[in-house]
C-alpha positions in Angstrom: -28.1 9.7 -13.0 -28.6 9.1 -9.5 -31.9 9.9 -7.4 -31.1 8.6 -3.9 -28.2 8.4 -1.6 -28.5 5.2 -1.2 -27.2 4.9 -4.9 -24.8 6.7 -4.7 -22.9 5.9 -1.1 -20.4 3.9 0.0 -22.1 0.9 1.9 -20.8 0.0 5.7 -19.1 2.4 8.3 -15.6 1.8 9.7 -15.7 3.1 13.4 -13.5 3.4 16.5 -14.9 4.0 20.0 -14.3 7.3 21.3 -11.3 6.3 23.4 -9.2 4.8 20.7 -6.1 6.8 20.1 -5.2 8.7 17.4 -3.0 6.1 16.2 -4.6 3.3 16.1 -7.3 5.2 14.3 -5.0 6.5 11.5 -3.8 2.4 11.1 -7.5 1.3 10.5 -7.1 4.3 7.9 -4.2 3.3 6.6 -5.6 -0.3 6.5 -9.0 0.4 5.0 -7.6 3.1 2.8 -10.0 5.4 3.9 -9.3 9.7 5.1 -12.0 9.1 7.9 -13.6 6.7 10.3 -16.9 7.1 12.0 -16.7 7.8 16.8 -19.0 5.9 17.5 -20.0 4.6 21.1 -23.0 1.6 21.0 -23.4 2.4 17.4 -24.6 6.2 18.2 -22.7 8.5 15.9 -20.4 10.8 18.2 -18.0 12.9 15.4 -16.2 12.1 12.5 -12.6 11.8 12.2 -10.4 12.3 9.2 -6.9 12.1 8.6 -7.2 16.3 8.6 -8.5 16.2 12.1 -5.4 14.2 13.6 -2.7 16.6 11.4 -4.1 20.2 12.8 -5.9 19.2 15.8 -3.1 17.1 17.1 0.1 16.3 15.4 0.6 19.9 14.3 0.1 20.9 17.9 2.7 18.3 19.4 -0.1 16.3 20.7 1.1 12.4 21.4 -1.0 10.3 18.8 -0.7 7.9 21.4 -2.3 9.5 24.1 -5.0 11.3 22.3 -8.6 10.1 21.6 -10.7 10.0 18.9 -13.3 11.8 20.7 -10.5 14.8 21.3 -10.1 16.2 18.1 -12.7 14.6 15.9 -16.0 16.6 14.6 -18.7 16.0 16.9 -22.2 15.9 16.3 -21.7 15.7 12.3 -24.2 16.2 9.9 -25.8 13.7 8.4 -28.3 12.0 5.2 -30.4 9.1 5.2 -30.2 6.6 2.3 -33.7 7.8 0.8 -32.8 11.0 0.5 -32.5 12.9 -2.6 -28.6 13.3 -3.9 -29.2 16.8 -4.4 -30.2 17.4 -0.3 -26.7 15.8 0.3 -25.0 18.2 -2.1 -27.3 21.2 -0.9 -25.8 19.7 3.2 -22.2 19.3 1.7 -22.4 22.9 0.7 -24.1 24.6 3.2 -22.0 23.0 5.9 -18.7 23.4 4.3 -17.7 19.4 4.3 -16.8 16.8 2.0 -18.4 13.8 3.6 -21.9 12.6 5.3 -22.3 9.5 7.1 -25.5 7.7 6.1 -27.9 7.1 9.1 -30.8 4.6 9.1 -33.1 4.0 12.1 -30.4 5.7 14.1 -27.8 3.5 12.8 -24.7 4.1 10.1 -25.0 2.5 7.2 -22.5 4.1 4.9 -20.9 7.4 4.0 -21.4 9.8 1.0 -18.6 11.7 0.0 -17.8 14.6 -2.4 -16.2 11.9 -5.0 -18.9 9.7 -5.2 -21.5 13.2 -5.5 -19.4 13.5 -8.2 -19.1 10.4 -10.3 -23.0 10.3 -9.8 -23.6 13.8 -10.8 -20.8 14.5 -13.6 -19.0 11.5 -14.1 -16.4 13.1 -17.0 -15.5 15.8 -14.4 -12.1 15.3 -13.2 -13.0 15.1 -9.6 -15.0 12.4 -10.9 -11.9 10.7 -12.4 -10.0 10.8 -9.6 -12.6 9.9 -7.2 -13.1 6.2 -9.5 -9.1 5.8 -9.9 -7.4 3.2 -7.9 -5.3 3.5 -4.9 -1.8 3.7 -6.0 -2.3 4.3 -9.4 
């Protein structure tokens, strides 16, 4: 079993600035076949956006993808882990804060995310979260 974040995260950060629209952050989703990208302006951490954010903070409003920014609906000022912290002070942060994802931050800088999948391959890996978390896209 796991100890440290580190072990347990997904290494490297996909980012937009905070100006890029809505669209062309869902294609880099799309693209990387990720739910969420990182705001990020000179590699400061300004919010997290997911594909959730865009559906009910924008789309479902009748907002134009094309006009809004990142920085408009995403989560700002997210919580976050470092690498050498314990996996059980990311589940503790995951569950007090009521989300499903952490971006990793070292000397100020992302170096990965956690998410609730990879908690749980690394905590309980015959759970079926766990199972779906390891499945492949499309599959």
């Amino acid at each position: 079993m796991a100890d440290f974040v580190r072990e347990v995260m997904t290494p490297g950060v996909v980012a937009v600035r905070p100006d890029a629209s809505l669209v062309e952050a869902a294609q880099l989703m799309r693209a990387q076949d990720i739910g969420d990208v990182l705001v990020t302006s000179d590699q400061n951490i300004i919010g997290v956006l997911t594909d959730r954010d865009i559906t009910l903070r924008a789309v479902a409003d009748g907002a134009d993808p094309l006009t809004v920014s990142a920085q408009a609906v995403c989560t700002p000022n997210p919580v976050v882990i470092g690498p050498d912290d314990a996996v059980s002070a990311a589940v503790h942060l995951m569950r007090d804060h009521a989300v499903r994802r952490l971006p990793v931050i070292e000397d100020g800088r992302p170096v990965g995310m956690v998410s609730l999948g990879d908690l749980a391959v690394a905590q309980d890996p015959g759970s079926a979260l766990a199972d779906i978390s390891r499945a492949e896209p499309g599959s």
